[in-house]
C-alpha positions in Angstrom: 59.1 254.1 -55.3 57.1 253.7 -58.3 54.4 256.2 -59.2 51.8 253.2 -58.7 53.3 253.1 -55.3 53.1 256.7 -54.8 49.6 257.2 -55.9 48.2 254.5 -53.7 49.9 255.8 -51.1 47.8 259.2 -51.2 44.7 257.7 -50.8 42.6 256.5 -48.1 41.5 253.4 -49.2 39.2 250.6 -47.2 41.0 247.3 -48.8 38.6 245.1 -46.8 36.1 246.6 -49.3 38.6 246.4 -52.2 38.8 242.4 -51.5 35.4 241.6 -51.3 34.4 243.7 -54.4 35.1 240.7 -56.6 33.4 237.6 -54.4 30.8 239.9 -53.8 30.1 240.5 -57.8 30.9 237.1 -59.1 31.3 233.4 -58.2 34.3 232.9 -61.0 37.5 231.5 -58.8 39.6 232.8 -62.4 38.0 236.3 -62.0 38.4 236.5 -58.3 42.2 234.8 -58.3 42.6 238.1 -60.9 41.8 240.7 -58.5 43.3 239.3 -55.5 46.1 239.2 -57.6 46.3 242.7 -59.2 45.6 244.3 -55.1 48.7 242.2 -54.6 50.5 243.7 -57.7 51.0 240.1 -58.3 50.8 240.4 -62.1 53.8 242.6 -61.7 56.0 239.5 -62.2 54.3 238.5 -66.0 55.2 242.2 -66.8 58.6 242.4 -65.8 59.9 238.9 -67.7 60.0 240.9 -70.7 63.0 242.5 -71.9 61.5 246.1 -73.3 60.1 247.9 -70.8 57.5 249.9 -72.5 53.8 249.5 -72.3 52.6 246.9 -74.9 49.3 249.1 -75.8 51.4 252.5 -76.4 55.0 251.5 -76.4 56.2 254.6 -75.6 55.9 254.8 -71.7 57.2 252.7 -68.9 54.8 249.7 -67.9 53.3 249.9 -64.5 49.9 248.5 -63.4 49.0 252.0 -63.3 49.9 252.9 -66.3 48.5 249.6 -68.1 45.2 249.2 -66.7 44.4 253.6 -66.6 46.6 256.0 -68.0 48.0 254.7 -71.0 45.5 256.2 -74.2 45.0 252.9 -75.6 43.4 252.1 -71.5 42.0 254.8 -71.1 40.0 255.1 -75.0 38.4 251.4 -73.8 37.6 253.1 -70.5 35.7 255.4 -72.6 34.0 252.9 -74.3 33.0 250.7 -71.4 32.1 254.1 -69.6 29.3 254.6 -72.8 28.1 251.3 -72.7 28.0 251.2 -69.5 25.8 254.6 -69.2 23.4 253.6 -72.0 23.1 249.9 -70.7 22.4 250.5 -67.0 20.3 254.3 -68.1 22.6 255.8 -64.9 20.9 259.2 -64.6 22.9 262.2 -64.3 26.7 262.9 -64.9 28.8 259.6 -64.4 32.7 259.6 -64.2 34.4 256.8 -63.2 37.6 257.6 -61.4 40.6 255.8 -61.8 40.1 254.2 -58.1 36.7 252.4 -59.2 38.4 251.5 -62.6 41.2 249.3 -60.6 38.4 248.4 -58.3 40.2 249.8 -55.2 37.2 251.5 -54.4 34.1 250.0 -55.6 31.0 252.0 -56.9 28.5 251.6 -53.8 26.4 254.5 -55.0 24.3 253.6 -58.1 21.6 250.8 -57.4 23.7 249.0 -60.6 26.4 249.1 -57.9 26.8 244.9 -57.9 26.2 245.5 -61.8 29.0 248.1 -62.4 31.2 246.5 -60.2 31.4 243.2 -62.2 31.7 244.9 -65.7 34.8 247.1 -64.6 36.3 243.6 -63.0 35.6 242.0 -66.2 37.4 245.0 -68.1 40.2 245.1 -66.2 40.6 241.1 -67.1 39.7 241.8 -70.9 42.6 244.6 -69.9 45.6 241.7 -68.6 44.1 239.4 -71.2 44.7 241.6 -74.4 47.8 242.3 -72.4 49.0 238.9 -72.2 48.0 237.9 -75.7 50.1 241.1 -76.8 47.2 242.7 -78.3 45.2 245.7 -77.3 42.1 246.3 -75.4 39.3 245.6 -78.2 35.6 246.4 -77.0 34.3 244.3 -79.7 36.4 241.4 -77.8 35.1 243.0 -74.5 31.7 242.2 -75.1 32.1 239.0 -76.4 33.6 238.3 -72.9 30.7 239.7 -71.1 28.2 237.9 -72.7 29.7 234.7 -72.7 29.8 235.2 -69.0 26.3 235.9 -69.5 25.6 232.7 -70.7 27.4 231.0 -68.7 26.0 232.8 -65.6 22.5 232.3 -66.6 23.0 228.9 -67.3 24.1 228.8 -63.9 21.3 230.1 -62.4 23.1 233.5 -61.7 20.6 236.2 -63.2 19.8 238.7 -60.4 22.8 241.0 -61.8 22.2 240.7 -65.6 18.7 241.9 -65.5 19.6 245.5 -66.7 21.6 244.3 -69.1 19.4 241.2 -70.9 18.1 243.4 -73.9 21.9 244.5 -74.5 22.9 240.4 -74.5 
């Protein structure tokens, strides 16, 4: 059993929640089609056609989703970065830590009132995350933003603008 395995296997998680986290936060089939896929460990398949086993951020530990999307220190220096952003952007009050569960977005944030907010930027890190991963790069937050504002754009355009009202000074 992996330790991805193991670890979800600890907690006591309401997946009905985790799979409407996404269509509740964004109308983007791609972003959606990513999360379905990552609760499904579908993504596991892309990792494993390479020969090396080791993480592409670190290279030094074994790739799991875990491992790629929390604990490895390139991960988890972006999370710290999003986390920042996120703080000074949405002015949460009080201390915020985000826990590794409502990084993966196994257990969405449903206690800020930038829940729906939150939500969507940690789905849209996670897919700046597989994307860097992907391109065989590392999790940039320059590159990060750039990806949330041109969902801004494209959102707004859209007629979407209910969740990016905290956020429209920052954009």
């Amino acid at each position: 059993m992996s330790s991805h395995s193991r670890y979800l296997g600890k907690l006591a998680l309401n997946w009905e929640q985790a799979y409407l986290m996404a269509p509740s936060c964004t109308k983007s089939t791609k972003l959606i089609e990513f999360q379905f896929k990552l609760l499904h460990r579908r993504i596991l398949f892309k990792i494993r056609r390479k020969e090396n086993e080791n993480c592409n951020f670190c290279h030094s530990a074994s790739e799991s989703l875990f491992h790629l999307f929390w604990s490895c220190h390139v991960t988890s220096s972006f999370w710290n970065r999003v986390t920042d952003w996120v703080e000074d952007n949405l002015s949460i009050t009080g201390e915020f830590t985000l826990l590794n569960t409502t990084a993966l977005g196994l257990m969405p944030d449903p206690h800020s009132k930038y829940s729906l907010q939150l939500n969507y930027v940690l789905l849209l890190s996670r897919y700046h995350i597989w994307q860097a991963k992907l391109e065989e790069t590392s999790p940039n937050f320059t590159s990060f933003l750039r990806l949330v504002k041109s969902r801004y754009v494209l959102e707004t355009k859209a007629g979407d603008t209910k969740k990016w009202i905290p956020f429209a000074e920052c954009l």
